[in-house]
N, C-alpha and C positions, 0 to 999 in steps of 0.2 A: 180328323186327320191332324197329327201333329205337326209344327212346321217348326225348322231349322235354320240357322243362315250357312249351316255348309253338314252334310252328310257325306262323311267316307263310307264307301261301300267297301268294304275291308279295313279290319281293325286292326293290324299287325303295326311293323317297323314303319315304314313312307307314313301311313296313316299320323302314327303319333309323332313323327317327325315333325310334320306339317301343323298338326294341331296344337304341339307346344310352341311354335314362333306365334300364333295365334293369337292363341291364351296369352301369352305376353306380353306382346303388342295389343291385346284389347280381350281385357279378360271377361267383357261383356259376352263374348261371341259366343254365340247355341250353337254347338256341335255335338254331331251323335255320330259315331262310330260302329258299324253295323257288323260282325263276324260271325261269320258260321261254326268256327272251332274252337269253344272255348278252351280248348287244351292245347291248339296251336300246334298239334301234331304233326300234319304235316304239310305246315305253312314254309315259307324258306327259309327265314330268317333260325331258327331253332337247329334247323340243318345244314345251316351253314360253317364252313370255316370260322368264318371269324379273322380273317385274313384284311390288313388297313397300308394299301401301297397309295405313292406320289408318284412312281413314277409312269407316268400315263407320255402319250406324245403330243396331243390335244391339247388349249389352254384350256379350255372349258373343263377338261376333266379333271386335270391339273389342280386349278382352283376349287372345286366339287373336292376333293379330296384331302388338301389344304385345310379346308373350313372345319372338313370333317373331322378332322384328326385332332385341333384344338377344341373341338367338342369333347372327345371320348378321354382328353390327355386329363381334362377338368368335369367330368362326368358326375361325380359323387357329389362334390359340388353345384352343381349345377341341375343336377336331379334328385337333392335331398329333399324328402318327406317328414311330415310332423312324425308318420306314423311307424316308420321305416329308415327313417333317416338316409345316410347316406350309401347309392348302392356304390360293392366293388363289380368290377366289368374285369379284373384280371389282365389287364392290359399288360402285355410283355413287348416291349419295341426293341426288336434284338435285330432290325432293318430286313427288308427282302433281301436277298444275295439274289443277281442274275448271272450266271455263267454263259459266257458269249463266244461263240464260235467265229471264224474270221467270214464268214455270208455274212454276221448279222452285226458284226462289230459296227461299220459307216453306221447304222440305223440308230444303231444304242447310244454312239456319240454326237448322232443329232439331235436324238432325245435328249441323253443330259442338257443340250447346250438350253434348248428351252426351258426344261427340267428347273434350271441354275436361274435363269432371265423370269421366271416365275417365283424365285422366293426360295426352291426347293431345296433343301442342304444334300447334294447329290454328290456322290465319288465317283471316281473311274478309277479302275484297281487294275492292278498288272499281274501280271501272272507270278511275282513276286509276291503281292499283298495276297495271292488268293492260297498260297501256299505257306503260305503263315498260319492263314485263318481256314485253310482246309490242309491240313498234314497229310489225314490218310487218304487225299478222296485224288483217283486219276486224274489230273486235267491234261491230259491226252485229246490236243484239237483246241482248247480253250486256248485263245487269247487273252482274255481281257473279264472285265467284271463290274458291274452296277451296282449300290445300295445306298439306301438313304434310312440314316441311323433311327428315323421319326416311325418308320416302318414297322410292322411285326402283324403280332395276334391278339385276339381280346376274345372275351364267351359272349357269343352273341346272345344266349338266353336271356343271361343279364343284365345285357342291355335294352332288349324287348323288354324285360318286366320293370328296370327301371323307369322307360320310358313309361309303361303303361301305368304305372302307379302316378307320376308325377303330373302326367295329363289328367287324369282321373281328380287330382287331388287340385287341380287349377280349376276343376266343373265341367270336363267333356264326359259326355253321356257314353258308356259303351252297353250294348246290347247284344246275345247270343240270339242270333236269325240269320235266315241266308236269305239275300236281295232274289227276289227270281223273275221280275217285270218292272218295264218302267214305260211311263206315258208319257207321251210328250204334245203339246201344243205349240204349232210352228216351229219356231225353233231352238224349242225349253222342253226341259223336261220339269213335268209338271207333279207327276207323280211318283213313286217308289216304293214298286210293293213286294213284301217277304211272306215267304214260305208262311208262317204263325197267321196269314191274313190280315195284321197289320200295314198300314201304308203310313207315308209319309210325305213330304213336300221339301224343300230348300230354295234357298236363292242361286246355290251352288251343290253341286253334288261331284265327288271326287270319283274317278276312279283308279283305287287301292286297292288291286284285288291280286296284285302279286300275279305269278303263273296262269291264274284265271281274270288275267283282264282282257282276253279275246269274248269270252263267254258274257263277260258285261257290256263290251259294246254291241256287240250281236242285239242284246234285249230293246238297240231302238238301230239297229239296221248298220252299224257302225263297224269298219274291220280295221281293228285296232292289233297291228303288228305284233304281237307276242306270242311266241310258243313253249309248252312246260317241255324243258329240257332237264335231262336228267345229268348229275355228276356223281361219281363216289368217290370215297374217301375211306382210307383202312387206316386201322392201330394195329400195330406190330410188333414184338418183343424184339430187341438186339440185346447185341452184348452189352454190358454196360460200362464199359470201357470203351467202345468204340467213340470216337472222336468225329461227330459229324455238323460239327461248330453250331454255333449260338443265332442262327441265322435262319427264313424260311429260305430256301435255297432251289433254285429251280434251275435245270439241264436245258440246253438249247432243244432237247427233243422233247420240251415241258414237263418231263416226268418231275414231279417236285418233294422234299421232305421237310420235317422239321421237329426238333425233339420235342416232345410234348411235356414233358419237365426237364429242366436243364440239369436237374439231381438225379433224375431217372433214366429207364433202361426200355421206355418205350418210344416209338417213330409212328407219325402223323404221317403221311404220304398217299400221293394218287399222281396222274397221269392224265392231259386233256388227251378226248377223246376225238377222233378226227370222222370217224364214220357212225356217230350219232345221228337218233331219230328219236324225231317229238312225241312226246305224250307223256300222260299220267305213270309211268312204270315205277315203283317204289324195291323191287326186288333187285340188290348188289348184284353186278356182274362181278361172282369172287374169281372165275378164271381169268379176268384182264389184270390182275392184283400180281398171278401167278406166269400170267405168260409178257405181258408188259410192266408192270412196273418193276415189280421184284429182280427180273434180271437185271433189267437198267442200275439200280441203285447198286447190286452186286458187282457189277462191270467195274463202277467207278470207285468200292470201297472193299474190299475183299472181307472186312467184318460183317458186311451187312447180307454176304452171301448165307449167314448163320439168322435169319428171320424165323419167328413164327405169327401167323397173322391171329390175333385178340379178338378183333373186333372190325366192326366196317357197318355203312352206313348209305343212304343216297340218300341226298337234295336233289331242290328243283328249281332252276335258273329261268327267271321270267325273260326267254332271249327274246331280243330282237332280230330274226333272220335278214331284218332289210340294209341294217350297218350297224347294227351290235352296240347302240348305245343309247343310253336312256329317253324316252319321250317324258317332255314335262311342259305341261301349260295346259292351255285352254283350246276345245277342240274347236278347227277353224268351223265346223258346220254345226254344230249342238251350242251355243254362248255361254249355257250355262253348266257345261261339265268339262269338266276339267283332268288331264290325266298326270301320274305319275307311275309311270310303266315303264317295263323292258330295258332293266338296267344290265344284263346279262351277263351275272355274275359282279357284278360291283354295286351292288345295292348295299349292304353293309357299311361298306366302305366312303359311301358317298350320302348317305340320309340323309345323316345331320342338315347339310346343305342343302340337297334338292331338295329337303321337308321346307327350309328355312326359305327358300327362292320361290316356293309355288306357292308358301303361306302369303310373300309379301306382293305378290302380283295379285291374288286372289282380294288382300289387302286394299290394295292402292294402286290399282291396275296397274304397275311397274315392277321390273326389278330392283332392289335397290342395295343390296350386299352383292351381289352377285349376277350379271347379265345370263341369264340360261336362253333368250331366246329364239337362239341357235338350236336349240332343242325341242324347239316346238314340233307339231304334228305336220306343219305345211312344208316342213325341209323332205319332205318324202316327196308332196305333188310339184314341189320346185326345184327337183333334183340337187336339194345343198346338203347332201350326206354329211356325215360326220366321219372319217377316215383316222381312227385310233389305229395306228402301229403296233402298238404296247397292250393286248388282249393275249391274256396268257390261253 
């Protein structure tokens, strides 16, 4: 049996997040990365937006995002390959737009105020600025407006595969198998065994399993908060005239859009979902495209009442139904496994960082860029929720 000093059990985004602060900090360290899919079909990261906001209400998140962002701003740099050299990730920061209604306006301008007291380059816009920067679109109801210019979209593929090359080429071990038991001795896990009849050991073992990290604490008795939730997401033809600014732009009823090329004549767009249920389902609801989003965006821009929908898609958001934000550390009952789970829907957006905070505890039993441990497993049996406003 081979032994490790840290095994993720999922090879994806978190995984190599964590593994390149690692390799960096001590490029001695054996790590093996375990995934079941080598094509990453339909892990989350690939089906994601690709969507990178600051403006959270949390300090915690705040900074998680922060970190992140000066990661992905400097990426090609910082995850160039002999072999491959420097990847693009496509990064466009054209800022989130929030349009705010007067319920939600106090909210938005307590946010900024920490938003600002955090570092974050945050505006509040007037119904002046938003009619500049939206001509055709109704703001009928809108007060007021959010954006932080660091904001935007990036191709998450390319960033999974930059990361996975650049981990790969610092010496972590990745392997196609799926974890399906693990043994444990008081209170370690001792063993890790996959599908192929291989086993394995570590000093630490990660659990990275994205949407499926309920099903890997299960394997030693463990109920680890996360459920696959589904999102969609459609492409759709406009006019290409239509003027629906430079910005991802989201409705106080969260319906949201954004052009997909600023020279093009196609719209990114979806709508959260309010009466969702959990599980594996990969098949688009296209009639909520047709009876909720579509009119929304029509209401507010009367070009956009001229849509044909392309294309459309569903991800899977590793949620956390307990208070919808990330668990990251060391589980207080197992010492030696450790998780980075249930970021729901801001995983993307925050890797960088929670890779780089779980590497440096695993490290040096500390935080030390970043306090996450606010975010541990025990804020659930000690009731210290984490209370995010700012969950679109």
């Amino acid at each position: 049996m081979k032994n490790y000093d840290v095994v993720f059990v999922g090879g994806s985004l978190m995984a190599c997040a964590a593994a390149y602060t690692m390799l960096n900090e001590n490029p001695n360290t054996k790590i093996l990365m375990i995934e079941k899919d080598p094509t990453y079909k339909l892990a989350a990261t690939p089906l994601a937006l690709g969507g990178i906001r600051q403006q959270f209400s949390e300090r915690v998140n705040i900074r998680l995002a922060k970190i992140s962002v000066d990661t992905f701003e400097n990426f090609g740099e910082l995850m160039e390959t002999k072999t491959f050299g420097k990847p693009e990730i496509d990064l466009r920061q054209g800022g989130y737009l929030f349009l705010v209604d007067e319920s939600k306006w106090p909210v938005a301008q307590e946010n900024a105020k920490v938003q600002k007291e955090e570092g974050v380059d945050i505006r509040l816009l007037t119904p002046g600025d938003l009619e500049t920067m939206l001509p055709e679109t109704d703001l009928s109801g809108i007060v007021g407006g959010t954006i932080c210019p660091r904001e935007g979209i990036l191709d998450p593929q390319s960033v999974l595969t930059g990361y996975l090359r650049k981990v790969r080429e610092l010496g972590a071990e990745l392997i196609t198998d799926e974890v399906v038991g693990m043994k444990m001795t008081g209170d370690k896990i001792r063993e890790i065994n996959c599908k192929s009849g291989e086993a394995f050991s570590a000093d630490v073992i990660v659990n990275a399993a994205g949407p499926w990290a309920k099903e890997i604490g299960k394997m030693i008795g463990l109920d680890i908060p996360v459920e696959p939730m589904a999102h969609d997401l459609y492409v759709a033809k406009m006019p290409m005239e239509a003027n629906v600014g430079h910005s991802y732009t989201t409705l106080p009823t969260t319906t949201w859009w954004y052009r997909e090329h600023q020279t093009g004549d196609t719209l990114l767009c979806g709508k959260t979902k309010l009466d969702f249920s959990f599980g594996f389902d990969f098949n688009v609801d296209v009639p909520y495209f047709e009876e909720e989003v579509w009119p929304d965006l029509a209401e507010r821009m009367e070009k956009l009442d001229n849509l044909r929908l392309l294309k459309y898609w569903r991800g899977c958001y590793e949620y956390n139904p307990i208070d919808f934000n990330a668990i990251i550390g060391q589980h207080p009952d197992v010492t030696n496994f450790y998780l980075i789970n249930g970021f729901s829907g801001h995983g993307m957006m925050q890797a960088p960082a929670a890779g780089q905070g779980l590497a440096e505890y695993i490290l040096y039993g500390e935080y030390r860029t970043l306090d996450l441990s606010a975010m541990n497993m025990r804020r659930f049996r000690e009731n210290r929720l984490i209370v995010e406003k700012a969950i679109i």
